[in-house]
N, C-alpha and C positions, 0 to 999 in steps of 0.2 A: 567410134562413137556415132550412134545415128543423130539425125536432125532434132530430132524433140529433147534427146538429151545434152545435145551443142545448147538448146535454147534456153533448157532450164539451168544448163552450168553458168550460161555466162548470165542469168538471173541470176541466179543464188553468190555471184561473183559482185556483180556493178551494187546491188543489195548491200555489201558488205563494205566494198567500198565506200558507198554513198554513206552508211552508218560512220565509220571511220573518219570520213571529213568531215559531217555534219554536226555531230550527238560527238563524236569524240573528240573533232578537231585535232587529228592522227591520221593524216594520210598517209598512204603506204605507198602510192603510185602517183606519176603528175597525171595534170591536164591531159594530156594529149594522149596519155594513153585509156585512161578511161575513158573519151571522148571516140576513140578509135571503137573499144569493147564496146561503147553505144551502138555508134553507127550497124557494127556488124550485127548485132541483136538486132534491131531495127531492120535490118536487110532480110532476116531469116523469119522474121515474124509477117513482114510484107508478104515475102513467098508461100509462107504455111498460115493465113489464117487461122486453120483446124486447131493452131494450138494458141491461140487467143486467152491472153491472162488479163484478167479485166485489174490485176494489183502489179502488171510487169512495169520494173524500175522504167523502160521507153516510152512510159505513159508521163513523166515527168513532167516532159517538155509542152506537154498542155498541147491544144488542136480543137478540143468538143467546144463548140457550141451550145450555151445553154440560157435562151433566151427569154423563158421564164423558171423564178426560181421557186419549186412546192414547198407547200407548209408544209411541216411533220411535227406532229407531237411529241414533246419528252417521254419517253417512258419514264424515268425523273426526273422531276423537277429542278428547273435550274434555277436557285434561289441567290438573291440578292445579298449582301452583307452588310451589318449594323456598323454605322460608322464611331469612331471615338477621334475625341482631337489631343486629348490630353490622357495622364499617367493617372491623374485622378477617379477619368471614366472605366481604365481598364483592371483599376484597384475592387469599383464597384462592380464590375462585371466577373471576378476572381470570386468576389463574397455571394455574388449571389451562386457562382455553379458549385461552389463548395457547400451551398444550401441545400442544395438540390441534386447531390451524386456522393455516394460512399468511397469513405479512402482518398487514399492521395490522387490527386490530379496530376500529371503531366503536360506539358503545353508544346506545340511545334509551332515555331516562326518560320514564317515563309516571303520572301520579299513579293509586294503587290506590284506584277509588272503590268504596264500602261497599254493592253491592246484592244483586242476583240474577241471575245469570249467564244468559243466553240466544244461543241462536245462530239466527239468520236466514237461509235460504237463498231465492237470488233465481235466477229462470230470465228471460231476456229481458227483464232488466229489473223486472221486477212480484216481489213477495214473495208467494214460493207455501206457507211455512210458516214455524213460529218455535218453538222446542222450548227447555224448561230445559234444564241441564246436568244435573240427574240427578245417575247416579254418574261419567258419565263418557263412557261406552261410550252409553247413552241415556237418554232424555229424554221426558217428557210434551208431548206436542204444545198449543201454549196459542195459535195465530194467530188465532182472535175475538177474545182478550184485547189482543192486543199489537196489534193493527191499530187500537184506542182510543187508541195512544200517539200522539201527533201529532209524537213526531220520531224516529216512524219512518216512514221514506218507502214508500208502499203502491206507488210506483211511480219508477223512477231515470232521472235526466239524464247525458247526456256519453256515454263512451267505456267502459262497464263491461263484465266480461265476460260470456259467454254462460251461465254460471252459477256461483256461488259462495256460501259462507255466509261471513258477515258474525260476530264476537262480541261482543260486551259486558255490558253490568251495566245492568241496570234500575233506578233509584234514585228514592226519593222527596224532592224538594231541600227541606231543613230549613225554610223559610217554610211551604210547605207542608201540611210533616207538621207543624207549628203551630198552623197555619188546622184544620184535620183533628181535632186532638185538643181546640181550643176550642170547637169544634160540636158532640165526647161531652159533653165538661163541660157544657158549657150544656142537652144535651138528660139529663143525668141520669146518662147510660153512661161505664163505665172508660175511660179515655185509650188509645190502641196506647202500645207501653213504646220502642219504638225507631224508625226510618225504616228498616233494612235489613228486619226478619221482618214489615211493615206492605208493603212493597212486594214481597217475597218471594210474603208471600198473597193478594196481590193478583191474583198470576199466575192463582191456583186458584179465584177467587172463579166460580160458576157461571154469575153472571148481567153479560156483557159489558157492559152498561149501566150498573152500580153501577166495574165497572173505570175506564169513562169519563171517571165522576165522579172521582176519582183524579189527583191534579197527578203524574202517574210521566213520568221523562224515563229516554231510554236513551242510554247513551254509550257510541258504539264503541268497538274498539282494534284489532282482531286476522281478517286476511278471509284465509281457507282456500279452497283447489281447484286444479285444474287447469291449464295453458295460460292465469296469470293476465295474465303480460307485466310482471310488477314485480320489480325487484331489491329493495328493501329497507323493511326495517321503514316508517321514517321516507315514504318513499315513497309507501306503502300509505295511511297516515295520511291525506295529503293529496289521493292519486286517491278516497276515502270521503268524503274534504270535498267534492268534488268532483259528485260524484253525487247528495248530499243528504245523506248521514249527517250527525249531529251530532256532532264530534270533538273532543273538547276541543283547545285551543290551548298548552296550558302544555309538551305534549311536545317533549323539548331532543336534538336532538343534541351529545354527549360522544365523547372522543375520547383522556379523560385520567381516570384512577380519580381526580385532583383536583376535572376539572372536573364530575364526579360528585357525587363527593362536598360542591359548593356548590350543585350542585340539592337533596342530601338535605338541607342544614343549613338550605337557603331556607324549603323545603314542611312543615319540620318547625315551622318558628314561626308560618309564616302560612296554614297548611291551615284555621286554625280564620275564614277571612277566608272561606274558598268557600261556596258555595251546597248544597255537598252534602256528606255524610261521608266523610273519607276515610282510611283506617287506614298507609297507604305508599305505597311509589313501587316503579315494576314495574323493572326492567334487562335491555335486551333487548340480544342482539349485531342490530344493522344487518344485516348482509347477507344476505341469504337464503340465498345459496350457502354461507355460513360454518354459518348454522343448520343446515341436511339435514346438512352434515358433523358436525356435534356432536353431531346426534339425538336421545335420549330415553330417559331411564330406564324402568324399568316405570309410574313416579309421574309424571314430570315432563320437561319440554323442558330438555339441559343448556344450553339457550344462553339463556335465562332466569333473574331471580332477583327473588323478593320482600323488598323491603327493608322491616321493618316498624317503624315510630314506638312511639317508648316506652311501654308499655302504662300506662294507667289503674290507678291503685291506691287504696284502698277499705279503713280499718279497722272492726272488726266483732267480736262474741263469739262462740266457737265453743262453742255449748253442748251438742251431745251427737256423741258418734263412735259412727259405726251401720258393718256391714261386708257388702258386698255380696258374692254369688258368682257367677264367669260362666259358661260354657257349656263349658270349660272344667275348670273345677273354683278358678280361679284368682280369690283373696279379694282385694276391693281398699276399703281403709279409706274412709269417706266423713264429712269434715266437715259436721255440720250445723247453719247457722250462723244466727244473727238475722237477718232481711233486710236488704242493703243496697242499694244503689243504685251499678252500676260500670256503667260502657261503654253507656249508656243502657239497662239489662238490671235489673231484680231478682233478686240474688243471694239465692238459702239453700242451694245445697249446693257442696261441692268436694273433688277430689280431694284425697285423701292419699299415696295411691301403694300404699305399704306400711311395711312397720316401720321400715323403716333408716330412710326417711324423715323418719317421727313422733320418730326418736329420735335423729336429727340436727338436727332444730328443737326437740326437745323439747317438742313442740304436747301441753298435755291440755284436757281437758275446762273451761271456766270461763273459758280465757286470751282475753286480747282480741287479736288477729292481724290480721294484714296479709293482703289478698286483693288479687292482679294475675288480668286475664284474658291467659292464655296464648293469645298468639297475636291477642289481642282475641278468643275464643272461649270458653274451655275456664276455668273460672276455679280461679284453683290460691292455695296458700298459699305465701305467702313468707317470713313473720319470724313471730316473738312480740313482744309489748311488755308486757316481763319486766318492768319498774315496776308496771304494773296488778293482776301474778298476785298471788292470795290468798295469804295466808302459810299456810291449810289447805291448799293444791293439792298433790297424789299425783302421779307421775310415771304417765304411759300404758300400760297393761299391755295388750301385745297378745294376742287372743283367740288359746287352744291346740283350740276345736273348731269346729265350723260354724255357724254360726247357723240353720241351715236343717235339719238333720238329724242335727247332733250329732256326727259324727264327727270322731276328732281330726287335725287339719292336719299334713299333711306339708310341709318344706323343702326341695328338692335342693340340692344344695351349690354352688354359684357362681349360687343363683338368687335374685333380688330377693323374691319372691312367693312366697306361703304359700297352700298349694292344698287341699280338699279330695279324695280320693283315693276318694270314694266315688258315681264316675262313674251308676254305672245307678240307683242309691235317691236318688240329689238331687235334687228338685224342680225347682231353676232350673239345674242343668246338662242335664238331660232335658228340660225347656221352652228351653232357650238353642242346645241341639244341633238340634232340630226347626224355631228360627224361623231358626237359618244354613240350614238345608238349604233351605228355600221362601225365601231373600232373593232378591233383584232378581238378583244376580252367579249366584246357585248356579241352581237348577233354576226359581225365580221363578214359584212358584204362584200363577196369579190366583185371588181370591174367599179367599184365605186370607192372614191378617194374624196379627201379634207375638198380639195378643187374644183372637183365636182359637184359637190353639194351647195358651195356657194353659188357654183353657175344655173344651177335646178333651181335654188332662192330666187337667188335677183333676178333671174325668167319670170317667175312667176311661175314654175310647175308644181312646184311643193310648198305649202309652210310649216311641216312640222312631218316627223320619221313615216308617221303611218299613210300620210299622200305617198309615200314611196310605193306602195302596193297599186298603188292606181294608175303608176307610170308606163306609160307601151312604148315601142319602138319606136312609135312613129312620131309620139309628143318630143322624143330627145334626138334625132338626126338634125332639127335646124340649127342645132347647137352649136358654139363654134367648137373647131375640131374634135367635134364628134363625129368618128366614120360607122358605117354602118354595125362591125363586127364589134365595137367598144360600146354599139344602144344595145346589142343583142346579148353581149355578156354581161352588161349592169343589168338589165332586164331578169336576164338566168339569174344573177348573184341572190337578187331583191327574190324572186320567188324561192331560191334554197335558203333562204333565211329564214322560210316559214317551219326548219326542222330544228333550229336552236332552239334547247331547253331551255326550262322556264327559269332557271335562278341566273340566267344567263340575258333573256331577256327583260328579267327584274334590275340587272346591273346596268340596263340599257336604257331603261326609261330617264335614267339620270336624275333619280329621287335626290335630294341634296342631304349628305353625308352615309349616303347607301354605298360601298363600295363593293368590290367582290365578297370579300368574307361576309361581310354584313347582308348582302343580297342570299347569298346561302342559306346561312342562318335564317332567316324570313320563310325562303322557301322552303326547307325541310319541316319549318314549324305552322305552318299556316298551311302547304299543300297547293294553295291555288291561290291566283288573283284574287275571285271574289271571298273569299276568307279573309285573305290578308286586307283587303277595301275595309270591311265588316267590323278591323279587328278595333278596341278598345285603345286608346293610352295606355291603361292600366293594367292590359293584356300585352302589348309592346314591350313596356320596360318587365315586363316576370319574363321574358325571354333571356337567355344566357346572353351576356356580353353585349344587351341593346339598351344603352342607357335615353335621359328624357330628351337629351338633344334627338338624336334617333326616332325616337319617335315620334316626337311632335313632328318632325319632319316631313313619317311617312302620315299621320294624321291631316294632315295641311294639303298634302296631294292628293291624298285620296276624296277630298273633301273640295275639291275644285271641278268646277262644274265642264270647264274646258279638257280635264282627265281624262275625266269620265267618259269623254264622247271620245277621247282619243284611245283608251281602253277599249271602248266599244266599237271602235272600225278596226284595230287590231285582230279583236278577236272576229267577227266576222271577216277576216281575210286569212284567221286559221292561223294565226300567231300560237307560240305554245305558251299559254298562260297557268299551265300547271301542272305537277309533280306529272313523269312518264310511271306508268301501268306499272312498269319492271321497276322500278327506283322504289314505289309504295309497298308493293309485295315485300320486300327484304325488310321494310320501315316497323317497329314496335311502340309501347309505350311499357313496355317493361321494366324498365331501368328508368322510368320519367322520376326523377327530384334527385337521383342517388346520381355518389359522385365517386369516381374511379381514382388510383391510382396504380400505376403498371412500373412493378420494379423487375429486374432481373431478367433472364435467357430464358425464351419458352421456344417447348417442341413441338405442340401442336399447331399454332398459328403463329404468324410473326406479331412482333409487338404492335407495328401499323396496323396490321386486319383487326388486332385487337383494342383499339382505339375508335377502327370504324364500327364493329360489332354495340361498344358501346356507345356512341353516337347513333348508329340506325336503329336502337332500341331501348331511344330516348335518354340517356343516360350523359352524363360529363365528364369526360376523362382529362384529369390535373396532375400538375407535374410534382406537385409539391404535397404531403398531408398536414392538412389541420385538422381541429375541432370539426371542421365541418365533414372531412373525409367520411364517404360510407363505410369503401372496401381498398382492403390494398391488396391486390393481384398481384402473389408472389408466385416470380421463378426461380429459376436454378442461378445462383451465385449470386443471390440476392444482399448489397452490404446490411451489414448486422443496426446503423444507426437509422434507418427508415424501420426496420424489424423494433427498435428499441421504442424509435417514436410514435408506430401505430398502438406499440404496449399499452404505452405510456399513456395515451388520451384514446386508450378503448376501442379501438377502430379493428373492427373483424380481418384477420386474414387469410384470405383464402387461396386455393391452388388455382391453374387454369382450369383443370378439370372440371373445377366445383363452378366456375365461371361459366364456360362454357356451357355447362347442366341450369343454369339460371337463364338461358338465355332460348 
C-alpha cells in the first residue's frame, strides 16, 4: 500500500470510528487505539502535505486561528419560530392549517433542544461551511470551530444530495458542562452560569483548539435546498440518520392534536431524564408540499410551532425601579432586583413594561415578587407576595419627566407607553437612533459598534447617523482606545455604507413602527425617498398591509423640518435613497389590485419565483381564497377543496402557463 492510500485508509478508518462513538455511541475500539491511528495519520499528513484534506478526521483537534469571524448570507433564510404556551394556542393553530391545506395533515414532534443554532452546508458530500444563525438573513462564518465537533460529519455516507444545508443547535450535554465548570472551581475561576451562552461562545472562541477541548454535540432537525428528492419532514429525519448526522431518535409521527398532545405531556416530565437542555417541543406539518403551500410570515414558517414547557419561576426582592429610554423616545420601567438564580441565568433586572402594568400588580419598590423567564428568555414579573409587603410601602408613582434630560413625558391616548418627546436633545434617543442606523439589518457599518457611537455622541463629533459621513481619521484617533487601524476601518465601514439599498436604508432611519417588512413594502411601492416624502395618508394606508398607525407615522416624519435636512445631507453624501436601476427593470404594474393564489406542484417556476413574479408585477399573492381572490394558480396535485372553493365563489382558474402569458 503506498503513502496516499495508508492516508486515505486510516481516514476512511478513524471516520468511522469517530461516527461509531459519537452519532452511535457503539465503540468498536478503545481510546488508545484510536488515539494511536491519530497520531500516525497526523505523522503521514505532516510528511505529505501534497495530500492535504481540508475535511481529514486530524483536523478535529482544532490549531487554526481565526481572528475575525466573516459574514455570510443565508442562501435560506433561517427563520424564527411562533411561540405557544398552552394546548389552547396549538388547537388554534391545527384550525387554522386545516383552513388553509387540502387533506389530512400529519404532524412531527421534535423536542426543542437549548443551544445555538447553526446551519451547515454540504457540496458532494464534504462540509464546505457552517455559519450561526445570526439575525436571520446572515451569519458569521464559524467552520474551523465546528469541524472540532465530532458529530459533525467533515465528510457524508449513502445517497445525499449534491448540495444542501443542514440545521440544528449546537449543545453542550449537562455532564459535561459539569465536568467544565468543576475544573473553574477547582483551578480558582468563576463557573460558566448556563450550558446554552457556554456553547453559544464557544462558537466565537478564536482559538479552534480550546473549542476542541469542549464536550459540544450538534443535533440536527431541519435540511434546506434544492432538487432534494424528499417529501416530508419525518423523512428528512431519517435520510440525515442516514448520512452521518446525529438525529435524535425521540421524533413522533402524530396524526391527532391528541396524539400530540401525549407526546407534549410525556417530554414535559421526563425532559429533565435527557442528556441535554431542553425548553419544548417543535410541531411540524409532515409534508413538504403542505408546507410551500402554507408558507411564512415575515417572522416565521406558518406550518410550524414552538410548544414551550412551563417556565421556571424564582422569588426575589425588588429593590429599586430605574426607567430606561429608547431610541424612540419610548420609557420602559425596569425592576431591579436582588440577584436570583432562574433558568440556569443570574437574574437582577426585569422588565416592567409600563405603568398600567406596575399598576395592575401593584409592584413598588421593597415588595418581594415572583419572577418567570418569558419565553425561558426575557425575565418578567409575574405576582406580588402581598403577605411580605411592609406596612410602610407607598404605592408606585410613575415618573412625569425623563430621566435623561428632564423633559416632561407625553402619552397618546390608546398608547401603553409614556414617551419622551424631546427627540433631537436626548441623549440615548440620539445614541439609540445612530446605533439602529449602522445595525446588522439597516445599513450594517463594519468597524463601528453600540460603544462607539456613544463615545462619537458624548465627544461631540456626531448628533445624529448622517454627521457619520463627515467623520475623517483624524477627528476619531484622540478617542480613547482608538488605534489608528480601528479610525481607518470605521472610516472604510461609514463610506461602504453608501452602497446599501434603499429599503434597507429606509429601515435605518428608524421611522417609528417602520420595520423591515414594512420598509420594503414602502420601497417597492413608492420607488424613492422623494415619492414616498410626497406621499398622501390616504395613499399610505391603499398600500398592502400599511395600516393608519403606519402611516401617520411616516407622515409626521416626513413632515419634520429637522428630516428633511437630515435626508438632504444623506443624499448629498450619495446614500442610496432609491429603488437600484436592475430591481425597477423586473418591477410592473400589471397585476396592480388582483390577488393571487398558488395551489399545487409547478414545473415551470418554483412556487417562491412565483410569489415574487406576482409581487414584481404589482400584484398580491395570499395564502387562503375569498370573495376577494382574483386567481387561483393551479398545479399538478392540486387538493380538490381549494378547486371546490374557488367554484364555488367564481374565482377563475388558471394554469401556470396562462399565468406566466399574463405576465
Amino acid at each position: 500500500m503506498d503513502t496516499q492510500q495508508k492516508i486515505q485508509t486510516l481516514r476512511e478508518e478513524l471516520r468511522q470510528h469517530n461516527y461509531n462513538y459519537y452519532v452511535l455511541d457503539k465503540p468498536e475500539i478503545d481510546d488508545f487505539t484510536f488515539d494511536q491511528k491519530l497520531k500516525e495519520l497526523q505523522a503521514l499528513e505532516q510528511a505529505h502535505p501534497e495530500y492535504f484534506d481540508a475535511n481529514s478526521p486530524s483536523l478535529r483537534v482544532g490549531g487554526q486561528i481565526t481572528k475575525n469571524f466573516n459574514t455570510v448570507k443565508h442562501e435560506t433564510r433561517m427563520y424564527s419560530l411562533d411561540n405557544s404556551y398552552s394546548l389552547e394556542d396549538l388547537e388554534d393553530w391545527e384550525k387554522r392549517i386545516k383552513k388553509m391545506v387540502d387533506g389530512e395533515v400529519e404532524y412531527v414532534c421534535e423536542l426543542k433542544y437549548d443551544g445555538a443554532s447553526i446551519s451547515l452546508t454540504y457540496e458532494k458530500g464534504e462540509l464546505i461551511r457552517a455559519v450561526t444563525r445570526g439575525d436571520g438573513v446572515q451569519g458569521d462564518d464559524v467552520t474551523n470551530n465546528i469541524k472540532t465537533i465530532r458529530t459533525v460529519p467533515l465528510k457524508l455516507k449513502g445517497d445525499f444530495p449534491e448540495k444542501f444545508d443542514i440545521r440544528g443547535e449546537i449543545v453542550l450535554p449537562l455532564a459535561g458542562f459539569a465536568a467544565m465548570n468543576a475544573e473553574r472551581v477547582e483551578a480558582g475561576e468563576e463557573p460558566y452560569s448556563n450550558p446554552r451562552n457556554t456553547a453559544s461562545g464557544s462558537l466565537k472562541l478564536q482559538d479552534s483548539a480550546e473549542v476542541a477541548k469542549r464536550p459540544l454535540e450538534c443535533l440536527l432537525y431541519s435540511i434546506v435546498g434544492e432538487n432534494l428528492n424528499i417529501k416530508s419532514q419525518f423523512e428528512s429525519l431519517e435520510k440525515a440518520r442516514s448520512w452521518g448526522f446525529k438525529v435524535p431518535e425521540v421524533a413522533k409521527l402524530t396524526a391527532s392534536t391528541d396524539e400530540t398532545f401525549k407526546f407534549l405531556d410525556y417530554w414535559d416530565v421526563h425532559r429533565h431524564e435527557l442528556p441535554y437542555e431542553t425548553d419544548g417541543v417543535v410541531i411540524k406539518v409532515n409534508n413538504f408540499q403542505q408546507q410551500e403551500e402554507l408558507g411564512f410570515t415575515a417572522k416565521a414558517p406558518r406550518w410550524a410551532m414552538a410548544y414551550k414547557f412551563k417556565t421556571e419561576q424564582a422569588e426575589t426582592v425588588l429593590e429599586k425601579i430605574t426607567y430606561q429610554v429608547g431610541r424612540t423616545g419610548a420609557i420602559t420601567p425596569v425592576a431591579n432586583l436582588n440577584a436570583v438564580q432562574l433558568a440556569g441565568t443570574i437574574v437582577k433586572r426585569a422588565s416592567l413594561h409600563n405603568a398600567d402594568q406596575i399598576e395592575k400588580l401593584d409592584i413598588r419598590e421593597g415588595d418581594t415578587v415572583y419572577v418567570e423567564k418569558g419565553g425561558e428568555i426575557i425575565p418578567k414579573i409575574v405576582g406580588v407576595d402581598f403577605e411580605k409587603r411592609s406596612s410602610d410601602s407607598t404605592p408606585t408613582q410613575y415618573i412625569t419627566s425623563c430621566p435623561e434630560c428632564d423633559t416632561t413625558l407625553v402619552r397618546q391616548p390608546g398608547e401603553a407607553q409614556h414617551y419622551c418627546p424631546n427627540a433631537s436633545g436626548c441623549p440615548p434617543q440620539i445614541i439609540g437612533r445612530i446605533q439602529h442606523y449602522i445595525s446588522r439589518k439597516a445599513l450594517d457599518i463594519e468597524g463601528l459598534g453600540g460603544e462607539t457611537v456613544a463615545l462619537l455622541v458624548n465627544n461631540g463629533l456626531i448628533k445624529n447617523y448622517a454627521d457619520l459621513y463627515d467623520l475623517r481619521k483624524e477627528d476619531i484617533l484622540p478617542l480613547d482606545r482608538m488605534a489608528e487601524k480601528s479610525a481607518v476601518n470605521l472610516v472604510k465601514g461609514v463610506e461602504s455604507s453608501k452602497n446599501i439599498p434603499f429599503e434597507r436604508v429606509l429601515f435605518g432611519l428608524g421611522i417609528r413602527f417602520v420595520g423591515e417588512t414594512v420598509a420594503r413594502k414602502l420601497a417597492k411601492q413608492f420607488k424613492s425617498i422623494e415619492v414616498l416624502a410626497q406621499a398622501t395618508f390616504d395613499e399610505l394606508i391603499a398600500v398592502d398591509e400599511i395600516g393608519e398607525r403606519i402611516a401617520q407615522s411616516v407622515v409626521e416624519f416626513f413632515a419634520s423640518e429637522e428630516n428633511k435636512v437630515l435626508i438632504d445631507k444623506l443624499k448629498n453624501h450619495g446614500i442610496q435613497l432609491e429603488l437600484d436601476a436592475a430591481v425597477l427593470e423586473n418591477q410592473t404594474e400589471k397585476l396592480k389590485g388582483s390577488i393571487f393564489v398558488i395551489s399545487g406542484v409547478f414545473t415551470q417556476v418554483s412556487r417562491t419565483e412565483l410569489k415574487k413574479m406576482i409581487e414584481d408585477n404589482g400584484g398580491k399573492a395570499s395564502g387562503s381564497i375569498s370573495s376577494k381572490t382574483n386567481y387561483l394558480v393551479a398545479g399538478e396535485n392540486m387538493g380538490p377543496s381549494k378547486r371546490e372553493k374557488a367554484e364555488k365563489l367564481n374565482v377563475p382558474i388558471i394554469t401556470e402557463s396562462e399565468f406566466l402569458a399574463m405576465i
